[in-house]
Structure formats: C-alpha cells, structure tokens
MARVEXTI-709427 format. One line per 2 residues: number of its first residue (from 1); for each residue x, y, z of N, C-alpha, C. Coordinates in nm, 2 decimals. Example, Ala and Ser with C-alpha at 12.3 -4.5 7.8 and 13.67 -1.06 7.14 Angstrom:
% residues 2
1	1.32:-0.57:0.78:1.23:-0.45:0.78:1.32:-0.33:0.78 | 1.28:-0.22:0.71:1.37:-0.11:0.71:1.29:0.00:0.79
***
This chain:
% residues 65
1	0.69:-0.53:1.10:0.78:-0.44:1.16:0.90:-0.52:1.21 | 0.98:-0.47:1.20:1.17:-0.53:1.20:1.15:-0.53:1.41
3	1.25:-0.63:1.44:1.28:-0.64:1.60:1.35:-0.53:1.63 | 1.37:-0.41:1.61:1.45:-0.28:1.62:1.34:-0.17:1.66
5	1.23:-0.18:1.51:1.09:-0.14:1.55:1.02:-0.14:1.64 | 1.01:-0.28:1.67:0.93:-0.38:1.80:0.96:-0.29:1.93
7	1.09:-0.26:1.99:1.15:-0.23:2.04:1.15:-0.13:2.12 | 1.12:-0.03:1.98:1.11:0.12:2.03:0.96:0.13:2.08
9	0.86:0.08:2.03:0.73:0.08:2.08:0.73:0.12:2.20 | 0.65:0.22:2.23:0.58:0.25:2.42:0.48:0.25:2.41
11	0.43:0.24:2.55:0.31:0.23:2.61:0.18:0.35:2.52 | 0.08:0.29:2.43:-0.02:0.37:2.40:-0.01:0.40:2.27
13	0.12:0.36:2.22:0.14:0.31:1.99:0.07:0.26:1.99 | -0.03:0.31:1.87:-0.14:0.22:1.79:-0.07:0.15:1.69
15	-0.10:0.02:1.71:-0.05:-0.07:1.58:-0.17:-0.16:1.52 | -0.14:-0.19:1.42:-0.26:-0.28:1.32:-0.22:-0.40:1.22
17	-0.26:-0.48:1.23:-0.25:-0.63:1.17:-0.24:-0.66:1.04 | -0.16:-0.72:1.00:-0.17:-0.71:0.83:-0.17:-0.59:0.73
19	-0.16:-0.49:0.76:-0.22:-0.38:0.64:-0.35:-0.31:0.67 | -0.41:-0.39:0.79:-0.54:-0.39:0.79:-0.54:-0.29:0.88
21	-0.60:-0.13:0.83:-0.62:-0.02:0.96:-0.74:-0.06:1.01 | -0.80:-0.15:0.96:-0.97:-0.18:1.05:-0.96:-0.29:1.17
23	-0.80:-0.30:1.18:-0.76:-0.43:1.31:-0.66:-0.32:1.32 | -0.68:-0.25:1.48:-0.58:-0.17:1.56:-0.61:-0.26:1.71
25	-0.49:-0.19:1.74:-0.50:-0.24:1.88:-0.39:-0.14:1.92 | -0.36:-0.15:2.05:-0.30:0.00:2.15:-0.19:-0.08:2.26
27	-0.06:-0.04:2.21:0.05:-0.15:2.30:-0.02:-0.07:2.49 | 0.03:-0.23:2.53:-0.06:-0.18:2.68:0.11:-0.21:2.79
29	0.19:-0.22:2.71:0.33:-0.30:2.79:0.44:-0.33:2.72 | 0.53:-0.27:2.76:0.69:-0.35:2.69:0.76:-0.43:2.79
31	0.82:-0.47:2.74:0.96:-0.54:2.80:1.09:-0.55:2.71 | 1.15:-0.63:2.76:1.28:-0.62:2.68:1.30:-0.72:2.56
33	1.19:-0.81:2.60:1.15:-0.94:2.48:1.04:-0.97:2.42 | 0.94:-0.90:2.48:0.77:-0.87:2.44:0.71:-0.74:2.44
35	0.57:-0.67:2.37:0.48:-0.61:2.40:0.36:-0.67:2.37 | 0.29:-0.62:2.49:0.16:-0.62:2.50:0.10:-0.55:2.42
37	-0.06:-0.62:2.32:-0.15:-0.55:2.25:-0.27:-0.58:2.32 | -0.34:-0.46:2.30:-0.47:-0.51:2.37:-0.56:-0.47:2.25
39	-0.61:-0.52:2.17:-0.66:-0.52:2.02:-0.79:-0.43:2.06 | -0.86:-0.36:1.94:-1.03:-0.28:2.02:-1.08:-0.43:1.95
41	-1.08:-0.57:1.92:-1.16:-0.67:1.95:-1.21:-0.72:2.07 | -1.13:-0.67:2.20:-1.12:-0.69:2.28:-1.03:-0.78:2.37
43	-0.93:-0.85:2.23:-0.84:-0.95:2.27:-0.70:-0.92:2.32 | -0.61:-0.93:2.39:-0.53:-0.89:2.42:-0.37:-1.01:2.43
45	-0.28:-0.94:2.32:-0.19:-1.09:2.31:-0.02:-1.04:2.38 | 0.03:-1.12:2.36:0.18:-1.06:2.39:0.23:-1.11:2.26
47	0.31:-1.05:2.19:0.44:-1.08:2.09:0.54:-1.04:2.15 | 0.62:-1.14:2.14:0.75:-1.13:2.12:0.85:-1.05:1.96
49	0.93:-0.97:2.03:1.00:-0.86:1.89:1.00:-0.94:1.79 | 1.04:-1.06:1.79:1.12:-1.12:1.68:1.00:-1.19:1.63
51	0.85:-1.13:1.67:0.71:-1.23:1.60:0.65:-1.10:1.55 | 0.73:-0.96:1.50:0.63:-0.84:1.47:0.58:-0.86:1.32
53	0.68:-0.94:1.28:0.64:-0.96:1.09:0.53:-0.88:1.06 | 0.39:-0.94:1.06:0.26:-0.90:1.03:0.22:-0.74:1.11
55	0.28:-0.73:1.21:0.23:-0.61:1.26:0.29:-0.46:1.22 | 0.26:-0.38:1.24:0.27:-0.23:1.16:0.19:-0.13:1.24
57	0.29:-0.01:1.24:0.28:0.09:1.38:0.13:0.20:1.25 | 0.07:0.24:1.36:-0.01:0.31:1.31:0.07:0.44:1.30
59	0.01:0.51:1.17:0.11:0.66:1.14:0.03:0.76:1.27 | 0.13:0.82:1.30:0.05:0.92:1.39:-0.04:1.05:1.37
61	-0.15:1.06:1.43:-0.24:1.16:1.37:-0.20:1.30:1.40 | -0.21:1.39:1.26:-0.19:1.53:1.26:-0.25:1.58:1.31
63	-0.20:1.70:1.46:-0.22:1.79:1.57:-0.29:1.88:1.50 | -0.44:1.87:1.52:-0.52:2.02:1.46:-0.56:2.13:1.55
65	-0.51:2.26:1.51:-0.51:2.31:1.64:-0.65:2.46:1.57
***
C-alpha cells in the first residue's frame, strides 16, 4: 500500500501481509506517521506509512441483509 493509502487507514481496517488473506490483522491506532496493527497472531507492530510496501487493506465485506 502507497503512504497516501497508509494514511487514510482508521481505527478497525482489516489489513493482511503479503497477499496473504490467512495473515490479517485489525489497525488498533493512527497517527500522523504510524498505525498500529494488532495481527489475530496475537502480535501487535507499529508501521510507519512509508514501511506499508507488503501490507494490503482487506476488501470490505458485503452487507447481507
């Protein structure tokens, strides 16, 4: 994901690692120069925008009503 991407992120975007939808994690925090992931590994990192390279926002799930 581009530092523009990174950016717009709020609190509770699922994003996932490599390509890989079986590595998600759930932003827990922005700032103006980081967000917080809290991975379901249990690990929880900060990136910085300009370190999103590998990461990728999860598509959002269609509302079934």
């Amino acid at each position: 994901m581009t530092n523009a991407e990174s950016k717009s992120l709020t609190k509770g975007s699922r994003v996932y690692w490599q390509g890989d939808a079986a590595d998600r994690g759930s932003i827990t925090e922005t700032s103006w120069d980081a967000v917080t992931i809290a991975w379901d590994n249990g690990q929880v990192a900060r990136v910085h925008h300009g370190d999103m390279r590998e990461i990728r926002q999860a598509p959002a799930r269609p509302v079934t009503v």
